[in-house]
N, C-alpha and C positions, 0 to 999 in steps of 0.2 A: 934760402928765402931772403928777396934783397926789402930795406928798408921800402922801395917804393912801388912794391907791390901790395907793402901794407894801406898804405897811402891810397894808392887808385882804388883796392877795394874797399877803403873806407866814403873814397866820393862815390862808388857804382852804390853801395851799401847803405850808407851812411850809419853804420856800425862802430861801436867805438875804437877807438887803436887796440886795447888788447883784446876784444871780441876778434876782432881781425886776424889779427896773431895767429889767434886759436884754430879758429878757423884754417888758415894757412897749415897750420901744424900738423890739423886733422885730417887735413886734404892730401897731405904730404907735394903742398909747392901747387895742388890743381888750381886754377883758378874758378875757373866755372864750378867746380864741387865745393870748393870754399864759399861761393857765393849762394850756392844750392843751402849748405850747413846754416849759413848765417838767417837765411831767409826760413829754414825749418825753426831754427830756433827762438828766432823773432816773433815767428806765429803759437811758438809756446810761449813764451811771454807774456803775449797779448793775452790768448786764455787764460792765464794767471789773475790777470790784470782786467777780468770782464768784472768781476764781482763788485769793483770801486765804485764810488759814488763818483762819478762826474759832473760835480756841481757848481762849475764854471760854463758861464756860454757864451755863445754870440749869436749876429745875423749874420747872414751871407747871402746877399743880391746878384744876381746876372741876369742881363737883359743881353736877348741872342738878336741881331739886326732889326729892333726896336719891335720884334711880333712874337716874342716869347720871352719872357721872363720869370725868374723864381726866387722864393723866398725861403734860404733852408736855415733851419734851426739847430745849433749842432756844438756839442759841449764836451769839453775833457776836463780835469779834475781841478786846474789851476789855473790861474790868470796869466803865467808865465808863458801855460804852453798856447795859450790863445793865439797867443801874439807871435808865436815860434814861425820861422819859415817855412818848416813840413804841414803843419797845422792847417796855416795858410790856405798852403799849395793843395793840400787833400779838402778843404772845404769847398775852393773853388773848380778843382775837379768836379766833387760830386756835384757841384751846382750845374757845371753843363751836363754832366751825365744824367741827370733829371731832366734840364729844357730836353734833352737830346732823344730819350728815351720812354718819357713821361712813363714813368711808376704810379700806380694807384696807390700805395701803400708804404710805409719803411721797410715793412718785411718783403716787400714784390721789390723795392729799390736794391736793398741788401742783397738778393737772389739772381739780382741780373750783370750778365757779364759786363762787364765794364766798357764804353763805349772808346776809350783811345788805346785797351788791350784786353781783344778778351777772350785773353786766357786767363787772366784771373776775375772774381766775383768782384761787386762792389766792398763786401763784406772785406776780401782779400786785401783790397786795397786801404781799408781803414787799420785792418790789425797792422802790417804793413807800417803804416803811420806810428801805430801805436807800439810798435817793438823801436822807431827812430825815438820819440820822445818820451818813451816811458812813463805813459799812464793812459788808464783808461779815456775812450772818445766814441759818445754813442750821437747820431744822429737820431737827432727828436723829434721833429716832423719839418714838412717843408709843403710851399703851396707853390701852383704852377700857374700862368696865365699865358694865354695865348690867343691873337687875333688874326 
């Protein structure tokens, strides 16, 4: 297993260096089953990590060609991970994934496949987030407008 296989699965992943490792190890060299492991176990993780208070938040605005926009409410444990790049990148996802989809509910938004891949749930895509930065992140409600 060469040093820059740990590397590439660490940017496909964004898993730590020795999560990778292990991975690699377990896989004996696969890559795609390595990436499979990592993503299993990232989603145990998350489950681990449902029970935390999440009592940092923010807003998160997107306006879709000036006739749909939304307001989503969306919190994980620390002010650190607010501001994180994945954090980021997953709030503003799910905010088109609402203009795009209009959910009635968290749990109806939670439940539906994810609008730029769906194969996984919106759900999938949060734990996901939540095995990169390591802590809990629950969407708290979000409002939708459209004209």
């Amino acid at each position: 297993m060469a040093n820059n296989d740990i590397v590439k699965l660490r940017e496909v992943t964004g898993a730590g260096v020795m999560e990778c490792k292990k991975a690699l190890d377990d896989a004996n060299g696969d890559f795609d089953k390595a990436i499979a492991l990592i993503n299993e176990r990232g989603l145990v993780k998350a489950e681990k990590k449902a029970g935390r208070t999440a009592g940092a938040g923010m807003l998160k605005a997107y306006v879709h060609n000036n006739r749909v926009g939304v307001l989503l409410q969306i919190h994980a444990e620390t002010d650190f991970v607010l501001r994180s790049e994945p954090f980021q990148a997953l709030a503003h996802d799910v905010a088109i994934h609402i203009a795009a989809m209009n959910p009635e509910t968290v749990e109806a938004l939670l439940a539906q496949p994810f609008v730029k891949n769906e194969s996984i749930t919106v759900v999938d895509l949060i734990k996901g987030t939540t095995a990169k930065v390591g802590e809990n992140i629950k969407v708290e409600k979000f409002c939708r407008y459209e004209i």
